[in-house]
C-alpha positions in Angstrom: 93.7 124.8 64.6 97.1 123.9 66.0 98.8 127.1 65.0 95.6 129.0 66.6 96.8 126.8 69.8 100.3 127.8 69.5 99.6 131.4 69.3 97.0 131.2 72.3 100.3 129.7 74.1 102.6 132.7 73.1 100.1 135.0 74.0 99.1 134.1 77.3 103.2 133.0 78.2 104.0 136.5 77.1 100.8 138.4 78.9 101.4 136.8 82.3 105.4 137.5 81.8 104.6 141.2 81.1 101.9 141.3 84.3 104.9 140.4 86.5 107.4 142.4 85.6 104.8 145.5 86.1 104.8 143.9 89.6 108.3 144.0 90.2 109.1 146.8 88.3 106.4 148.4 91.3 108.6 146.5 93.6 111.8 147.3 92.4 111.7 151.3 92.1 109.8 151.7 95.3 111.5 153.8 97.5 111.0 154.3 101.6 109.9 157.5 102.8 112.9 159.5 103.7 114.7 158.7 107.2 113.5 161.0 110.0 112.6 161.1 113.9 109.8 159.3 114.5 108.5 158.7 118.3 105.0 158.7 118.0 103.0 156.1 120.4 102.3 152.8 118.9 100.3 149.6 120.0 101.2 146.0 119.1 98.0 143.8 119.1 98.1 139.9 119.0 95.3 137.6 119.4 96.2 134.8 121.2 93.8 131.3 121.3 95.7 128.7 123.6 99.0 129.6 122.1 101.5 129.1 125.3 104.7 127.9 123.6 104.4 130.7 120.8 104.0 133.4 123.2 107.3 132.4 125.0 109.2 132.7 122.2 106.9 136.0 120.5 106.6 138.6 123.9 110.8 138.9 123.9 110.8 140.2 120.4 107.9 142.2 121.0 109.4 143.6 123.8 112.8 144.2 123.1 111.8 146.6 120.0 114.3 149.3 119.5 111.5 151.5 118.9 110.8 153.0 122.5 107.4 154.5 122.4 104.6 151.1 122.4 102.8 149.2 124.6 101.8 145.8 123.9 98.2 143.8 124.1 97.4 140.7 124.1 94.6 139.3 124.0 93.9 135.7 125.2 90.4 134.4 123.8 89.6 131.4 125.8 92.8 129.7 126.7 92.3 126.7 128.8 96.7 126.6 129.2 99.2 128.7 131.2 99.1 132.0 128.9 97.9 133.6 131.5 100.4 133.0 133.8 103.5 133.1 131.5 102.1 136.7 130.5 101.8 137.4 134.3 105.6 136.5 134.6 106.5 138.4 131.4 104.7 141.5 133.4 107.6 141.5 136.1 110.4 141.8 133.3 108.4 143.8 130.4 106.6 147.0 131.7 105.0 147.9 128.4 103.0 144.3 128.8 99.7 144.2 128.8 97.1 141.8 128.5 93.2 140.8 128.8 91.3 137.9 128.6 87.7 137.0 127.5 85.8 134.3 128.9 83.2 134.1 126.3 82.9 135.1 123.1 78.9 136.9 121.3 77.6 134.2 119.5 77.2 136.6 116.4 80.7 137.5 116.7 83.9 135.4 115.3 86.6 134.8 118.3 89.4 136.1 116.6 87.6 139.1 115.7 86.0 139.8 119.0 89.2 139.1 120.3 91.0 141.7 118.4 88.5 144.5 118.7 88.6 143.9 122.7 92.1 144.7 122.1 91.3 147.7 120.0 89.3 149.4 122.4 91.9 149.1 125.3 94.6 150.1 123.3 96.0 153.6 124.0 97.4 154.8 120.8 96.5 156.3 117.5 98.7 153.8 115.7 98.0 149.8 115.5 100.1 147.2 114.8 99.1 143.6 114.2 100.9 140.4 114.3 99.9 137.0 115.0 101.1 134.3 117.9 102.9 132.0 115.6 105.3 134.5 114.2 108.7 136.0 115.1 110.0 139.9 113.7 113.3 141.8 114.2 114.1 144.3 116.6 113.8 146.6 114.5 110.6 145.5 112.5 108.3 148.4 114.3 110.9 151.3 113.7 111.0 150.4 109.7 106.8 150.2 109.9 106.6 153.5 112.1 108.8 155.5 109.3 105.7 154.9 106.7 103.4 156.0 109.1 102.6 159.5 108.2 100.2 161.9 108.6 98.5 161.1 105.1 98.5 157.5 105.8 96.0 155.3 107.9 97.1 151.8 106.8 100.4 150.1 106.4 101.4 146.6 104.7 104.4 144.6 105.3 105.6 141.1 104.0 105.7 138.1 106.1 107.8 134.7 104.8 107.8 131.4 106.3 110.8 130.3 108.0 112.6 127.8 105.3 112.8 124.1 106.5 114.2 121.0 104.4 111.5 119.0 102.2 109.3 120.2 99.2 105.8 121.6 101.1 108.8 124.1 102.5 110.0 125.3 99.2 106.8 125.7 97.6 105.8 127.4 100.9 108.4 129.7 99.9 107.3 130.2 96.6 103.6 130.5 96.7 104.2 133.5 100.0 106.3 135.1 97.8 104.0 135.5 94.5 101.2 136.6 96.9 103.5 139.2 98.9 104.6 140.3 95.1 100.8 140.5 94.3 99.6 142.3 97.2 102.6 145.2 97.9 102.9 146.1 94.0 99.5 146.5 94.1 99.7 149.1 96.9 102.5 150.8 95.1 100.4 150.8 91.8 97.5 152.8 93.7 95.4 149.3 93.5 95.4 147.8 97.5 93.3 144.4 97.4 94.9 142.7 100.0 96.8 142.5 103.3 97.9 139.9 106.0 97.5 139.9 109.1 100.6 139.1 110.6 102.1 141.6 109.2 99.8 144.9 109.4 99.0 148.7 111.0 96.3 151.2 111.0 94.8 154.1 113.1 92.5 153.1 115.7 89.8 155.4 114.5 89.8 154.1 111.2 88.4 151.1 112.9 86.2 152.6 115.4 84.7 155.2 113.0 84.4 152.1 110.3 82.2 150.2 112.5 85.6 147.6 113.1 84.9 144.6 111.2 81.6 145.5 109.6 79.6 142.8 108.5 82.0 140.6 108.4 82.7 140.1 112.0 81.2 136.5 111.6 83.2 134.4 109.2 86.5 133.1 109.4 89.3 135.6 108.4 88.9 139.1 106.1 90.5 140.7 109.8 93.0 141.7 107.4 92.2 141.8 103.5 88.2 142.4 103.6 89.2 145.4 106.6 91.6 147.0 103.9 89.3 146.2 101.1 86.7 148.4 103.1 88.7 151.3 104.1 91.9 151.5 101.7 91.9 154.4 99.1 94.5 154.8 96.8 95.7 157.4 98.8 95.8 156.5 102.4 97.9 153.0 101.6 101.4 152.4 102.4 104.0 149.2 102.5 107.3 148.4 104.7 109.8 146.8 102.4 113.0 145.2 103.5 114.6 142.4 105.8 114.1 144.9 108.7 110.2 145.1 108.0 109.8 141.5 107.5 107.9 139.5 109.8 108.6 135.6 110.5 106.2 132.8 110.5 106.1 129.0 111.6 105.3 127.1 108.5 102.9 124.3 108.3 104.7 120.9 108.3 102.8 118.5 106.6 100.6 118.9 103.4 97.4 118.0 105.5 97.9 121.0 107.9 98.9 123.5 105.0 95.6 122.5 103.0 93.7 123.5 106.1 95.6 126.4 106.5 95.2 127.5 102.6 91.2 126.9 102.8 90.8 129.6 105.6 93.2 131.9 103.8 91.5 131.8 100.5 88.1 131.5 101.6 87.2 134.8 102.0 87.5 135.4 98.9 84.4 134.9 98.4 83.7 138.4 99.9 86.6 140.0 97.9 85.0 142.7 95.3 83.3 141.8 92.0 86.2 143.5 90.1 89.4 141.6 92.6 87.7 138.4 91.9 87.0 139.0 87.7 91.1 140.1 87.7 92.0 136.5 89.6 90.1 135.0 87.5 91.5 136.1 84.6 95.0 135.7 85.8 93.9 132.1 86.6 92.6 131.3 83.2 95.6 133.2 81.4 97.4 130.6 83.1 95.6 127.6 82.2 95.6 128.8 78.7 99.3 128.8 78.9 99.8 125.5 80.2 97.0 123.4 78.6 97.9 124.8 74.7 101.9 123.8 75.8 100.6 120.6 76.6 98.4 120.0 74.1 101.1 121.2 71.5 104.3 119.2 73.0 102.0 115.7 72.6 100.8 116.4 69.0 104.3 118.0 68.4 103.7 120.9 67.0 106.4 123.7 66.7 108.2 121.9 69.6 111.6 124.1 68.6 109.2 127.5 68.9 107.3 126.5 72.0 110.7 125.6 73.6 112.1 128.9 72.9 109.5 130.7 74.3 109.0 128.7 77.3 112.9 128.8 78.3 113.1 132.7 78.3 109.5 133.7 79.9 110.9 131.5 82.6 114.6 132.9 82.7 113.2 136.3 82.7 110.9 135.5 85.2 113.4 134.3 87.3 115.4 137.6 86.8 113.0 139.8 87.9 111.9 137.7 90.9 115.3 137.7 91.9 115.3 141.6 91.7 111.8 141.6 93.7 113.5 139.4 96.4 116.2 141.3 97.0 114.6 144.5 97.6 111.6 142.4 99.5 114.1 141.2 102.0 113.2 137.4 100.9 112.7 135.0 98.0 112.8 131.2 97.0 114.6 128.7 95.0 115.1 130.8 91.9 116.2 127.6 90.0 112.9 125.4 91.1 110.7 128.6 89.7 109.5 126.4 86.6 108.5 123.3 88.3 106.7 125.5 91.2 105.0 127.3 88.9 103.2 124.3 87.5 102.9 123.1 91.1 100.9 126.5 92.1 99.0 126.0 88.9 97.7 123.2 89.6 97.0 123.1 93.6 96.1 126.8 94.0 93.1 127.0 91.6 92.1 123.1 93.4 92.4 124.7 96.6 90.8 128.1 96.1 88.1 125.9 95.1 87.5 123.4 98.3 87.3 126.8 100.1 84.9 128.3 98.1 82.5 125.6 98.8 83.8 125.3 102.1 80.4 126.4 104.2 82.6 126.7 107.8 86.4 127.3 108.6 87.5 127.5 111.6 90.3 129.6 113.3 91.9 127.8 116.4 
């Protein structure tokens, strides 16, 4: 029975070692389409719920883009504070500004999603780009996403980190956005899209006005961003925007309370992720139990502790490596040294979490 165990261990340590390392090994070799002109129109859309201090620090750098050829929308869905008039003033120094504001909202319609097909429809180019209040990219973050916009492509994925701040929710903040941004960009580059964020995104406008926008799920809470690519990405007409340059910032959350909250509405839509996303996460998931409940088990009864040792120490050092590798060409990482004790952290909280928002009945946006 025990050396059953033990081999269950080896096996699942060495299967989830060899599934990320085809990740970053997609990471890793991908390469950037090749540098040339690129002026086509663009339009920056940002859905905006009562978010005045964001937006003062978030319309400069949307603004001062060294791309040239944009316009920017935003869209302020019910805002009882001064957004309206900040935007007014940003009008006077920023030409390409431009804004609208709903009242009400269809009550078969969620707010952010009514808000951002409002936005949509006004826009004036072929080419969206998405991004949300609370986050902060580079000057040159539309010129890197404009370069993998070509003429075969109708969706494009970037990465978007959390700003690091001192204390432990931070690094594991750090660590849990990067294994998802691994998960999701490989999977592009591997010809297998599942997922996408939303502060962080771009696609032609008449994908979403030909595909009916949000589709039938215009009334829950989130899928504006992975449920929309689930229903039009091919394995074809997906790209990503690797790099520093193509990296969009975020606020992180700054207690636990708020990041729980936060980690509900995020993983509650998947729920509405396909039968075959949701049979692969669950295998990954249960790989990982596997792994951790037979090294358990096995260290108490101490059982081959030498063996068990030896395999543990290098799937984690080669782990590390090749995040370290993944980081670098993502343009951000983690604590490389905390990776073992943040892995049993996300093995733990993640599968709790993912949980509380599948039973979650109603999660709200702002």
């Amino acid at each position: 029975m025990l050396q059953i165990l033990f081999i269950v261990f080896v096996l699942s340590s060495v299967t989830l070692l060899v599934v990320e390392v085809i990740k970053v090994v997609a990471i890793y070799t991908w390469k950037p389409t090749k540098s040339h002109s690129t002026s086509h129109p663009i339009s920056i859309i940002v859905a905006a719920h009562n978010e005045y201090e964001n937006l003062q620090n978030l319309i400069p750098k949307l603004c001062n883009q060294s791309y040239h050829n944009f316009e920017v929308w935003i869209a302020l869905d019910r805002c009882s504070d001064k957004s309206r008039e900040l935007l007014i003033d940003f009008q006077q120094q920023f030409t390409q500004l431009k804004y609208l504001e709903i009242k009400q909202k269809p009550k078969d319609a969620h707010p952010k999603k009514y808000a951002l097909e409002q936005a949509i429809h006004q826009a004036s180019h072929e080419w969206l780009v998405f991004t949300d209040a609370d986050c902060i990219p580079g000057s040159d973050w539309l010129t890197s996403l404009s370069r993998q916009q070509q003429s075969h492509r109708e969706i494009v994925l970037g990465a978007s980190p959390y700003y690091k701040e001192p204390g432990l929710l931070n690094v594991f903040i750090q660590y849990e956005t990067f294994l998802t941004s691994l998960s999701y960009l490989s999977a592009v580059i591997g010809k297998q899209p599942f997922m996408a964020v939303g502060r962080n995104l771009s696609y032609r406008k008449p994908l979403f006005i030909q595909g009916q926008g949000f589709g039938r799920y215009k009334r829950i809470t989130g899928g504006d961003d992975d449920l929309f690519l689930q229903q039009h990405a091919t394995k074809a007409n997906v790209a990503v925007a690797l790099g520093k340059l193509a990296n969009v910032y975020s606020i992180p959350k700054k207690s636990w309370s708020a990041y729980l909250r936060q980690k509900i509405r995020h993983l509650s839509v998947g729920k509405y992720y396909r039968r075959s996303f949701q049979v692969q996460h669950v295998l990954f998931l249960s790989l990982t139990a596997a792994q951790w409940a037979t090294f358990i088990f096995l260290t108490v009864l101490r059982y081959n502790i030498a063996a068990i040792l030896v395999v543990l120490a290098s799937v984690t050092v080669l782990k590390t490596l090749s995040h370290h590798l993944a980081g670098r060409k993502m343009g951000f990482g983690y604590s490389y040294f905390l990776m073992l004790p943040l892995e049993v952290m996300h093995t733990v909280l993640i599968p709790v979490i993912g949980g509380l928002a599948f039973f979650r009945k109603q999660v709200k946006w702002n």
